[in-house]
N, C-alpha and C positions, 0 to 999 in steps of 0.2 A: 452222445448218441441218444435219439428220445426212443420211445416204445416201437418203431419201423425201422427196418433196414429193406431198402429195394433196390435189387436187383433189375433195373428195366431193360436187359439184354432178356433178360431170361422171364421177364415177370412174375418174377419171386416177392414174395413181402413177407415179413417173418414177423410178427406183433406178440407180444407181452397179452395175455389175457387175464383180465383183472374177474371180480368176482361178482362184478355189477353186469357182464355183459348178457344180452338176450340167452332164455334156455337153448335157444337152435344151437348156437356155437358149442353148448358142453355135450349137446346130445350128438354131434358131428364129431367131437373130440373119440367120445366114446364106442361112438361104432364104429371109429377109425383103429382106435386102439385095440378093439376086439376083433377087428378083419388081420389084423397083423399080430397080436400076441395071443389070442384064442378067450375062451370062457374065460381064464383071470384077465381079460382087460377091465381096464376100472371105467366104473359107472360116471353119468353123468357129473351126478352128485357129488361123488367121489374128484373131481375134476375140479367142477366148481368150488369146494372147498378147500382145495389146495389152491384155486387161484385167490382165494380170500383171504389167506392165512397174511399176516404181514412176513413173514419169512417164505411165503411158495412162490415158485417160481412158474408157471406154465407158458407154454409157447406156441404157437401157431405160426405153420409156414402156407401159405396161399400161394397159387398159380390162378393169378386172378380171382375169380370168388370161389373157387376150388380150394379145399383143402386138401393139403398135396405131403404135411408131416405134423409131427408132434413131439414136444419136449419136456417132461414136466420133473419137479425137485424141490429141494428144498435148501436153506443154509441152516445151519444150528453150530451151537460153541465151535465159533471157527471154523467149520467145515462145511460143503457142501454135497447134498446127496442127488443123484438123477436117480429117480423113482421108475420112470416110463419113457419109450422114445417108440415112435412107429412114422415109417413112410410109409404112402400107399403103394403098392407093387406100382403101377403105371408109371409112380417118381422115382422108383429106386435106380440108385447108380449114376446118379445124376448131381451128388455136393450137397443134397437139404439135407443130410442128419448131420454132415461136418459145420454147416451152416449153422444149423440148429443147435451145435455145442458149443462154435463160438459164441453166439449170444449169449448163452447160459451162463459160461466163462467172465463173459465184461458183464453182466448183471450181479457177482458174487460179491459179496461187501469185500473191505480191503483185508478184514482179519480172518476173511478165509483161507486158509493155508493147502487144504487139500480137499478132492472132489472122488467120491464111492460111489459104486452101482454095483448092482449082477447082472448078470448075465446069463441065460442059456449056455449051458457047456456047450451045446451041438451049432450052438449061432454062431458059425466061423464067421459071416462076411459083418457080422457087427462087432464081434471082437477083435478084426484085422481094424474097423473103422477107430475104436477106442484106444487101440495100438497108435493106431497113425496121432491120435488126440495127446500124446503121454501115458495113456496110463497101461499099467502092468500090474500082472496079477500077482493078487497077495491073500489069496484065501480058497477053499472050495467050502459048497456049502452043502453036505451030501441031501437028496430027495426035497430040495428047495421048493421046487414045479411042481404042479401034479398036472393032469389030462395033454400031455403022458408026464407021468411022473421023470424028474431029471436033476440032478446038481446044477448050483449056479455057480459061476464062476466069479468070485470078489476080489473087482480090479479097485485101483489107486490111481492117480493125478497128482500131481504136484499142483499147486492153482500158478507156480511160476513158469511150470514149463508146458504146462494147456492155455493161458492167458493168450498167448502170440499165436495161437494154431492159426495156419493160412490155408 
């Protein structure tokens, strides 16, 4: 599988964003990530240096030249962590954040054994969606968030039983 996956039913394209790309692309990441997870969405900057690192992972999914989600993470000793994920309301409910995990999943080296995030306690429809991915939760993390302050919820993945999600 190279850095595209497309979808031409639906004209999805999901690309690998590396750290060399034009500033538009991070500055679009970022005020995508800030319409959906609020003031802590991370910056351009912040993007772009995660798509640099040789261990980050960052993701783009497009509806044409629209950007339509986001996925970003990283792998370290054996494991993989998803840092960020946002659709645009107008995409949601529609397969690009399940989309967006399978990629992330066939990107993780092979001695990755297991994949962490948090989560908003209160964000039921993305923790039904990381339910459907494998993973379950294995931690709380009290006053995680702030604006409004809230616990995150720290789920787990097997990388064997997220690998195959369909």
């Amino acid at each position: 599988m190279g850095n595209e996956i497309l979808n031409e039913a639906e004209n999805y394209t999901i690309r690998r964003i590396s750290g060399g790309e034009e500033d538009d692309i991070f500055q679009q990441l970022s005020e995508l990530d800030k319409i959906c997870i609020g003031a802590e969405g991370w910056s351009a900057e912040s993007f772009r240096s995660e798509a640099a690192k040789e261990n980050g992972i960052v993701l783009a999914c497009f509806n044409g030249e629209r950007l339509a989600g986001l996925l970003a993470g990283y792998t370290a000793a054996g494991e993989g962590d998803i840092t960020t994920a946002a659709v645009s309301p107008e995409y949601r409910r529609q397969g690009i954040a399940y989309r967006l995990m399978q990629e992330f999943f066939s990107l993780l080296p092979e001695d990755s054994a297991e994949v962490f995030l948090e989560v908003r306690e209160s964000n039921i429809p993305a923790i039904e969606l990381y339910k459907k991915c494998g993973f379950k939760q294995v931690g709380l993390r009290k006053r995680f968030y702030s604006q409004p302050e809230e616990s995150a919820v720290v789920m787990k993945a097997e990388k064997n039983n997220c690998g195959d999600i369909k």
